[in-house]
N, C-alpha and C positions, 0 to 999 in steps of 0.2 A: 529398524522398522521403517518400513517407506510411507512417507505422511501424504495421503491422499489431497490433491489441487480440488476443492470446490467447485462443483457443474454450476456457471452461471448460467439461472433462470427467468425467465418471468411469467408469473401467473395471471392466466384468464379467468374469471371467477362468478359466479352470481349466488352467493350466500344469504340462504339458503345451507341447512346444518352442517351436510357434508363436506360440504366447499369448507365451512369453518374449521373442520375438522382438516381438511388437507391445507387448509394456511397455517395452522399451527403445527403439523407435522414438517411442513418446510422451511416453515423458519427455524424449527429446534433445529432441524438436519445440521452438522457441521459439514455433511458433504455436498452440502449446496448453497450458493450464492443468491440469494433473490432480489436480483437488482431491480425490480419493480413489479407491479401489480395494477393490471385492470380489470375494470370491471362492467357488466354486459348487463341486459334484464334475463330473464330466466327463471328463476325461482322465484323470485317477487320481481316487484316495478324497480328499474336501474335507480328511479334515487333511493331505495328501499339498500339492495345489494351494494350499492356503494357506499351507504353509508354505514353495514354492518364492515365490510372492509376496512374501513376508516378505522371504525372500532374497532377490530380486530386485532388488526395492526400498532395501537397505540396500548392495548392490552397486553400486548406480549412486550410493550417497552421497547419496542423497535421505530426506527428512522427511516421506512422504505418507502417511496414516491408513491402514490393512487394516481392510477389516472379514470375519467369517466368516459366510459366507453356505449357501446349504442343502446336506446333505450326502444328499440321493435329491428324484427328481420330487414332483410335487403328489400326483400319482392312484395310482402306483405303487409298488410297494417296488423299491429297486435291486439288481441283478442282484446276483451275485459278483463281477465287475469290472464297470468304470466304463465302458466301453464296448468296441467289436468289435476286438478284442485291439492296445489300445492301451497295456497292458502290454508288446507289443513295438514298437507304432508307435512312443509315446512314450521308449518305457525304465522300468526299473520305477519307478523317482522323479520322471520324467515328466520331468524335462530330458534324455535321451538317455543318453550314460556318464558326464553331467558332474554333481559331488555337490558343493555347496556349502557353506559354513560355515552351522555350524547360526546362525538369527538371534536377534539379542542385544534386539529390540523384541518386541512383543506385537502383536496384533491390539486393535482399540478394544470395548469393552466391548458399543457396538448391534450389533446384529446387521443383515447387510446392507439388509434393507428398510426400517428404521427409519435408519441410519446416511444411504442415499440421499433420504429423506426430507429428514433433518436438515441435510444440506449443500443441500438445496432450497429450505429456509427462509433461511438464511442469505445465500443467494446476491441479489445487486443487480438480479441479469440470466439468463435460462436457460441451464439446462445442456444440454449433448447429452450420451447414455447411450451407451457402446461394449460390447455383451454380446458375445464372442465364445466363449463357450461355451452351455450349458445355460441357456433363458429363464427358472427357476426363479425366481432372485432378481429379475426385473425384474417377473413376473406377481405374485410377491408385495407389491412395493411397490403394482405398479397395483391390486391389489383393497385394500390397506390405508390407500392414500391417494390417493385420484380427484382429492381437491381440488388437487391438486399436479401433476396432468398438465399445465396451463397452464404450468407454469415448464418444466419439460421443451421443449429446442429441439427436438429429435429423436434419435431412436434409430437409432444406425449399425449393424447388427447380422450379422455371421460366422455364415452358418444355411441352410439351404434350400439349393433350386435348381429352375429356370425347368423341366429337363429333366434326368429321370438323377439317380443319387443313389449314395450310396458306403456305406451299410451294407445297403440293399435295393436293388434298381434304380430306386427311385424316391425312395429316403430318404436324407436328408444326416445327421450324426449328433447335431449339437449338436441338433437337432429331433426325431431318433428318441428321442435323452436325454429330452425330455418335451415331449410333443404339446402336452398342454393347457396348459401356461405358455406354449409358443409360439403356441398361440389367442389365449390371455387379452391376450398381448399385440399380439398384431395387430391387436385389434378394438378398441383402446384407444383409437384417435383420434390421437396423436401421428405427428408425421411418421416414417415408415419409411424408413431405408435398407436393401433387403438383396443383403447381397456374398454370392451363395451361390456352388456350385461354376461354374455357370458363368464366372463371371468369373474364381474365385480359381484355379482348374486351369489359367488360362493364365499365372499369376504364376508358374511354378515358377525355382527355382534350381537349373543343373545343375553335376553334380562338378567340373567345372573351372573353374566359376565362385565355387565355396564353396573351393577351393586356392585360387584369386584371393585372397580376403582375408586371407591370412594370408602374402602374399606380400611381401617388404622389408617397411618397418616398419609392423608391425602393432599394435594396441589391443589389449588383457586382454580387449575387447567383442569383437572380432572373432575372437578365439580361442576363445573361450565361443561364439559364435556358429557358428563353423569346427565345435568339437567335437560342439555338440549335432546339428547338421544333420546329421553323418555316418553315422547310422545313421535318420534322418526319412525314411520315406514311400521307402523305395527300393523297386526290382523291375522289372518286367517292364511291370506296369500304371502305375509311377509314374517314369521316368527320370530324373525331378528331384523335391526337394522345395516342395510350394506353401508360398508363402507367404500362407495362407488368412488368418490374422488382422488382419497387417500392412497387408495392401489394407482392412479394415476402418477401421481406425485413419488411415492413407493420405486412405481417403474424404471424410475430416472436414475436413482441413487442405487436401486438393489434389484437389477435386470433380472435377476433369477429369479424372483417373486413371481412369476408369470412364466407361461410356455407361451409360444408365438408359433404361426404360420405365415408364411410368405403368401399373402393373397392379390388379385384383383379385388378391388373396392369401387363401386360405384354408388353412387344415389339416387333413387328413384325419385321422378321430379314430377311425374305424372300426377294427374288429381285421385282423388279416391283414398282407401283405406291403407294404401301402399305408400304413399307420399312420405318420402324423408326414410324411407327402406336403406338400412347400406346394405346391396346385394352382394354377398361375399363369395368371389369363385372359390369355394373350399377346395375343389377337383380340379382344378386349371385348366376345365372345358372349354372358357374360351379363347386359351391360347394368348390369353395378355400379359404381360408382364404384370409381377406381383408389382402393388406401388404403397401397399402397407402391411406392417407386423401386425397380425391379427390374433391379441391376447385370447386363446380358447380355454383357459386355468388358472387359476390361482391358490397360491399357498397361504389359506386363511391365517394359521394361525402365527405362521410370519409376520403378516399383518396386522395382526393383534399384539403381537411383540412391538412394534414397530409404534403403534398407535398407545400403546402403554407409555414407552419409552418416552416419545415427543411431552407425554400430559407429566411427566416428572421433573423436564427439566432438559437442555441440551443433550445433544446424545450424538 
C-alpha cells in the first residue's frame, strides 16, 4: 500500500471559530505538514487572533512556530471592529463562549511575510499557503518577495464568491477586510484555489449534528468544538453553521471535496457597495485566461466526515 508524502503547509488565520476549527482539522491531518502558522486581524483585533492561535496550537500539544502578522489592510485604516459585527458572530474572544488558557509560548520574532519567506527558503519542495482570513499577510510576502513565488505550490484560499456575498450583496468578508491584498494576490501567478461562499454555504453544520459530537464518549476536541459552534452564524439566514475554513484546509488534502471551474478572477477596487467584489468570468466573456479554480460545490457531508474525524484524534 503506497504511504502518502505529507503536503507541507502553512496556515493564514484570524480565529475566530472556524479558523479554530480548520487549525485543528490540519494539524490531526496525517496528510499534511504544517510547518507554520500566521496570523492577520480579521475576525477580531490581531492580538485577539494571535493569541487564540497560540492557544490553539499549544492545545493540540503541538510545537508549530506563530508568527504575527498584520493588524489593519494595506490601503486602509481599520474600522472600530474587525469586521460586520463579528464581535457577535465570533464571540468577543473570537472562539465563541470558550476562553482558553492564556499561552505559555510566544510568537517567533519575523513577522509573518518574512517568517513565510523563510520557511520558503528552507523548504526541499513547495509549500501550499492556506489564507483563510484577510489576504493582507499573503500580498505582503508577494510584493516582498516575487523570487519565491516559484516555491509556492499554490494558494488554498477561504474568500470570495462566484455569486452573492455576506457583508454587501456581493461582498464576502475576508475580501471586504482588504480588496487590494486580495488583488495583489490574484494577479500573482501562483496557482489559486478559491473556496468562497458558494461552495462553503453548503458545508454547514446543523444543531443536532453539533449535539452529535458530544454524544457517548466524546474528546476535550469535540467539546471545544460542540461549545464554540453554539452560538456561530445562527438565525434565520444561517440554520447551521459553515464550516467556511475547514472546506479550505479540506481542499488541499481531499481535492474531490469541491467541483472547480477554471475562471478569470478579478477584484473590484472601486468605492461603493461593490468594493472587494471577486468578479468571476463564469462564461469566459472576457477572453482572459482563467488564473483561479473557482470552488462552485461542495460535498457537505464529506466534510462533516472529515470534521468528525480531526475532533477524535489523528486521522
Amino acid at each position: 500500500m503506497e504511504v502518502r508524502k505529507p503536503i507541507p503547509v502553512i496556515l493564514d488565520v484570524d480565529p475566530g471559530v472556524d479558523d479554530a476549527l480548520a487549525i485543528i482539522l490540519a494539524l490531526q491531518c496525517k496528510d499534511l505538514d504544517v510547518r507554520g502558522i500566521t496570523a492577520c486581524f480579521g475576525n477580531r483585533q490581531l492580538w485577539r487572533t494571535l493569541r487564540n492561535a497560540l492557544q490553539l496550537v499549544e492545545l493540540m500539544g503541538r510545537d508549530i512556530p506563530v508568527a504575527k502578522g498584520a493588524s489593519e489592510p494595506l490601503c486602509k485604516p481599520l474600522r472600530e471592529y474587525d469586521g460586520p459585527d463579528d464581535h457577535l458572530i465570533h464571540g468577543l474572544e473570537g472562539l465563541g463562549p470558550v476562553v482558553l488558557p492564556a499561552p505559555t509560548h510566544h510568537e517567533v520574532e519575523l513577522p509573518a511575510p518574512d517568517f513565510i519567506a523563510e520557511l520558503l527558503r528552507q523548504s526541499d519542495e513547495p509549500i501550499t499557503l492556506i489564507p483563510v482570513g484577510p489576504l493582507t499577510n499573503i500580498a505582503r510576502f508577494v510584493v516582498a518577495y516575487p523570487e519565491l513565488l516559484s516555491k509556492v505550490r499554490a494558494i488554498h484560499l477561504m474568500g470570495g464568491a462566484a455569486v452573492g456575498g455576506n457583508v454587501t450583496p456581493y461582498v464576502e468578508a475576508n475580501i471586504y477586510s482588504d480588496p487590494e491584498a486580495a488583488a495583489t494576490v490574484f494577479a500573482c501567478g501562483v496557482p489559486i484555489v478559491m473556496c468562497g461562499l458558494d461552495a462553503t454555504l453548503q458545508c454547514l453544520i446543523y444543531p443536532d449534528e453539533e449535539e452529535a459530537l458530544i454524544q457517548g464518549e466524546h474528546t476535550h476536541l469535540a467539546q471545544l468544538a460542540h461549545d464554540m459552534l453554539s452560538v456561530y452564524e445562527k438565525g434565520e439566514e444561517f440554520p447551521g453553521s459553515a464550516l467556511h475554513d475547514s472546506l479550505a484546509v479540506a481542499s488541499v488534502f481531499c481535492p474531490d471535496i469541491i467541483t472547480t471551474k477554471d475562471c478569470y478572477v478579478d477584484i473590484c477596487l472601486t468605492p461603493g457597495e461593490h468594493r472587494g467584489q471577486t468578479v468571476v468570468d463564469l462564461e469566459g466573456r472576457t477572453g482572459r485566461a482563467p488564473n483561479v479554480k473557482v470552488a462552485l460545490s461542495a460535498d457537505r457531508l464529506k466534510m462533516l466526515d472529515l470534521l468528525r474525524a480531526s475532533l477524535n484524534g489523528p486521522f
